[in-house]
N, C-alpha and C positions, 0 to 999 in steps of 0.2 A: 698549292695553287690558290692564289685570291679571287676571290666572289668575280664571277663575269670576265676573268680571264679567257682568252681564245686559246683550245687545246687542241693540234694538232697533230692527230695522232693517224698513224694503219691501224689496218686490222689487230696489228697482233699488239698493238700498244707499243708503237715505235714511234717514235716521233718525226713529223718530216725532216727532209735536210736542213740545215742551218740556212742555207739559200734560199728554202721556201716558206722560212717563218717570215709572220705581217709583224711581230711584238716584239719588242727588247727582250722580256719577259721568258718566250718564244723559242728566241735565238739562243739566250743562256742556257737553257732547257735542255735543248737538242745539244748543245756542244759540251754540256755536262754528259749526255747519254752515249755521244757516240764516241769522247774519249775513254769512260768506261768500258765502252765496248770493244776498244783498238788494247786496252787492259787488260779483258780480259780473255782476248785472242793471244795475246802476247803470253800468258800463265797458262793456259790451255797446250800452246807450244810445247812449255815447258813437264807438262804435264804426262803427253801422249805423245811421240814423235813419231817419222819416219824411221827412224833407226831404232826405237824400243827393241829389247830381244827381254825375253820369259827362258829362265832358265827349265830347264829339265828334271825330272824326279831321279835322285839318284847317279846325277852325273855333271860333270863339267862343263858341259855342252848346252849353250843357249842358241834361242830359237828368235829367229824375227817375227814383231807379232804382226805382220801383215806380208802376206806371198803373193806371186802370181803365178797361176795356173793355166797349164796351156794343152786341156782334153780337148778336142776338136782341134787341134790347132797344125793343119797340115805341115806335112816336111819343108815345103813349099813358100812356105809365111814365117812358120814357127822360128827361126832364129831371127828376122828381123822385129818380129815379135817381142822376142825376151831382149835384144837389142834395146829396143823404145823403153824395156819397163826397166833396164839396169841402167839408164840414161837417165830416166826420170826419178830414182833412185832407189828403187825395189832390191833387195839382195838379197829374196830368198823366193826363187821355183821349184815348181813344184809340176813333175812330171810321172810319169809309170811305165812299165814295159808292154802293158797296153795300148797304152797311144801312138807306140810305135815314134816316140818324136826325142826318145833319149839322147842320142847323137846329136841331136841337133840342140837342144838346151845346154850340153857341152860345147859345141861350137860357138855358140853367140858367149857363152864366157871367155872360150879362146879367143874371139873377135874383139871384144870388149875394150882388151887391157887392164881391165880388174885384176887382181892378185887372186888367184884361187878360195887362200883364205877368206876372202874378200866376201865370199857369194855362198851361201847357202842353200844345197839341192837336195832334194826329196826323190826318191823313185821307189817304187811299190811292186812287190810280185805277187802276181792274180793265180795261177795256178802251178802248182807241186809240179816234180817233175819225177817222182817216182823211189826217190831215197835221200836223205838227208843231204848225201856227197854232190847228188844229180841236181839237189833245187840250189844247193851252196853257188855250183857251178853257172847256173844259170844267173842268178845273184850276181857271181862275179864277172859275167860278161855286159851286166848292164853300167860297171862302172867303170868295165873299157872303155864302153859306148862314150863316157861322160867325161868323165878325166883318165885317156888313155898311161900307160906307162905303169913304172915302179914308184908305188908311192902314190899311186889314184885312190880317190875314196871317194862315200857319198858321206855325206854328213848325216843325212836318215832314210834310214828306208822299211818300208813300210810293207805288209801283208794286206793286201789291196781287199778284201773280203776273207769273211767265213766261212762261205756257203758251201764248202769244197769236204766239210764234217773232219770231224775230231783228229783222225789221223793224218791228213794231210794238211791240219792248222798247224801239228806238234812237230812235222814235216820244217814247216817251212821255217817254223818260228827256233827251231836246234841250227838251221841252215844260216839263220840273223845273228843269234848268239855266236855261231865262226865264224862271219864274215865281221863282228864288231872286235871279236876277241884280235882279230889280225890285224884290224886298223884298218879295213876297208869300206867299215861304215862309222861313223863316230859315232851314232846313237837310231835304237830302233824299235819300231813300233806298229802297231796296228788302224787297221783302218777298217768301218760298219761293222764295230765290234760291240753289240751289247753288254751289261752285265754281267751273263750267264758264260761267254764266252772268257770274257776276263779272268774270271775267277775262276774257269776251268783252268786255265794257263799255269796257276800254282800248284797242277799235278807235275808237270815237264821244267817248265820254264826252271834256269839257274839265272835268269835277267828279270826282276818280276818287280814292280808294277811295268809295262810298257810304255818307256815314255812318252808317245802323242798316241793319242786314238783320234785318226779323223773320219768324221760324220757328215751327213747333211743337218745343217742348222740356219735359219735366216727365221723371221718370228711367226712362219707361219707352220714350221715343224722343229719345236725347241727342245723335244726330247730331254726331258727335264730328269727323268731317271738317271739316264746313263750319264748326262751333266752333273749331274748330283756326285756319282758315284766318281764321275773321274777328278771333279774337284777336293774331293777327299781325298782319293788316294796320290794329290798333288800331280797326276796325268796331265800333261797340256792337253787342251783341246782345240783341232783345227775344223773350221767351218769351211765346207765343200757347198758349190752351188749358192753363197750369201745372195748369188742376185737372180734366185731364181729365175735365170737363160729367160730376163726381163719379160716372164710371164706375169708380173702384180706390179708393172710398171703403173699403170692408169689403177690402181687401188685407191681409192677416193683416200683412205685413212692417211697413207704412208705417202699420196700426192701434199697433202695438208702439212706433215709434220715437215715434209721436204720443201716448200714452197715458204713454212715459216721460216728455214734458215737458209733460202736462198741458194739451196742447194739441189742437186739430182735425186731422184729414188736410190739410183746405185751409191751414193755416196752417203745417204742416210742409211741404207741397208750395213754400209761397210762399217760404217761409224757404229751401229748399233753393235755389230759383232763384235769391236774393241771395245766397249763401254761393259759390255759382258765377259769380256777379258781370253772371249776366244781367238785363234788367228785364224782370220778369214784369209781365202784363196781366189778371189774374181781374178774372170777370165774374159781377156778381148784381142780382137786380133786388128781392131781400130789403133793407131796411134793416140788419135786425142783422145777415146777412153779410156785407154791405157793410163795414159796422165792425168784426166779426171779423179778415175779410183784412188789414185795415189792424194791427192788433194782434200783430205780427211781431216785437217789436223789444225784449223782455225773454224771448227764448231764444237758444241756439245750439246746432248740432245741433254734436254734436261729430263727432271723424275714424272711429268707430267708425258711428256715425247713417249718415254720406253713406256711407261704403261699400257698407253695408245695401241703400242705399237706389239707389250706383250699381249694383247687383248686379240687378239689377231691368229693366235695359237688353234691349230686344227688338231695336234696331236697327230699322230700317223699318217692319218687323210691329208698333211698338211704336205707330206713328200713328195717332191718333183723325181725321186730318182729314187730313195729307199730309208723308209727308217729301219733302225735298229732290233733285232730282236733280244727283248734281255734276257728268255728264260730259254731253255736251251734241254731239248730230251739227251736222259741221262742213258 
């Protein structure tokens, strides 16, 4: 810029619009900056999509890196729900037999017109049912619920906790290895699984590493252990609760980094989660949030953003719902 030049800048060092520069100088400036910037939305694109999938450790089977989640989310709402998010182009939910809302995340794919293949569903079983045969069973009723008939299947499903101790993890997780060996699950895995729990799994398990362990993770509980370890052992990692149930909505830090790109808390949150290469799960039963969260994918927090942002880490105390425990009595 030459001496005494008028510099018209925002805060964050953006220049005004082309319309509101006084300079020739000015005008070139900005239409230099903002076609770079339509640039490099356009490479960003290309970079991280809607449609990304992250294969799986040990199998065929790839995963979409962004889900939607629908815990709370009544009988009532729940399929126009998943409706809105397989509309806006989400194709991969994420439900449990806890929620009670399995039938109904099958119906809005039945409603849809999608191709089954099309959509990728998750369902998790919370507690045993007393014998290998009995939790199998139980398993296999929740993929009536989803994709009724000969030939239904989930694409993953998961063991919703550990807390239920040693014999009824090895319970459930013998009950996943038949339901995958049959074709009734394509791929499967664990969920609030520290550590300690994983690496117990290599006494039983004949399927071992499990391919997703999903967690609570958004940056104020990053459980950087059990991150660590499931990055190595090439585990996908899915992020449960990314917008923390908009309890650090008004977080002065994470209003700033979202306000520099013109975006939402939720959408900075979701964004961070891919930039870390987890697949996050946000959950609304809003149509236009619904479509918000999805709308990820013409920013990039830069190295200055996530730092901010991993500075922000409480570690355990950081949990809306539970972190992990990695050591586990023998």
């Amino acid at each position: 810029m030459k001496p005494g030049m008028q510099s018209q800048l925002h805060p964050h060092r953006q220049p005004l619009p082309v319309e509101l520069q006084t300079t020739p100088e000015g005008r070139t400036e900005a239409e230099a900056y903002y076609k770079k910037q339509e640039a490099d939305k356009a490479e960003m694109a290309t970079r991280i999509a809607l449609t990304d999938l992250l294969p799986l450790p040990k199998s065929s089977v790839k995963i979409p890196r962004l889900g939607f989640g629908v815990y709370q989310s009544s009988t009532s709402v729940c399929v126009a729900s998943c409706l809105t998010a397989l509309k806006t182009g989400y194709r991969h939910i994420d439900t449990a037999q806890f929620y009670r809302n399995e039938f109904e995340v099958g119906e809005a794919v039945r409603q849809s017109g999608l191709k089954r293949e099309d959509v990728f569903l998750t369902t998790k079983i919370l507690a045993a049912a007393g014998s290998v045969d009995k939790s199998y069973r139980k398993c296999a009723d929740s993929v009536e619920k989803i994709h009724p008939g000969e030939g239904g299947y989930i694409d993953l499903f998961l063991i919703h906790s550990p807390n239920s101790g040693k014999q009824k993890r090895k319970e459930m997780w013998l009950a996943l290895e038949r339901l995958l060996e049959e074709g009734k699950a394509k791929s499967i895995g664990v969920s609030n699984y520290g550590v300690g729990h994983i690496e117990e799994m290599k006494e039983y398990a004949n399927i071992w590493p499990p391919h997703v362990n999903q967690i609570e993770l958004h940056p104020w509980c990053q459980q950087k252990t059990i991150t660590q370890y499931c990055d190595e052992h090439k585990i996908v990692i899915e992020a449960y609760s990314p917008l923390l149930r908009n309890q650090k909505a008004h977080d002065q830090t994470l209003g700033a980094v979202s306000k520099k790109h013109g975006k939402t808390t939720a959408q900075t949150l979701i964004r961070y989660c891919l930039q870390k290469g987890w697949v996050p799960l946000p959950k609304s039963d809003t149509p236009s949030r619904i479509e918000e969260n999805a709308d990820v994918y013409d920013f990039e927090l830069d190295e200055e953003d996530m730092q901010k942002l991993d500075a922000l880490d409480q570690g355990n105390a950081g949990a809306i719902v539970q972190a992990v425990r990695n050591e586990i009595a023998k």
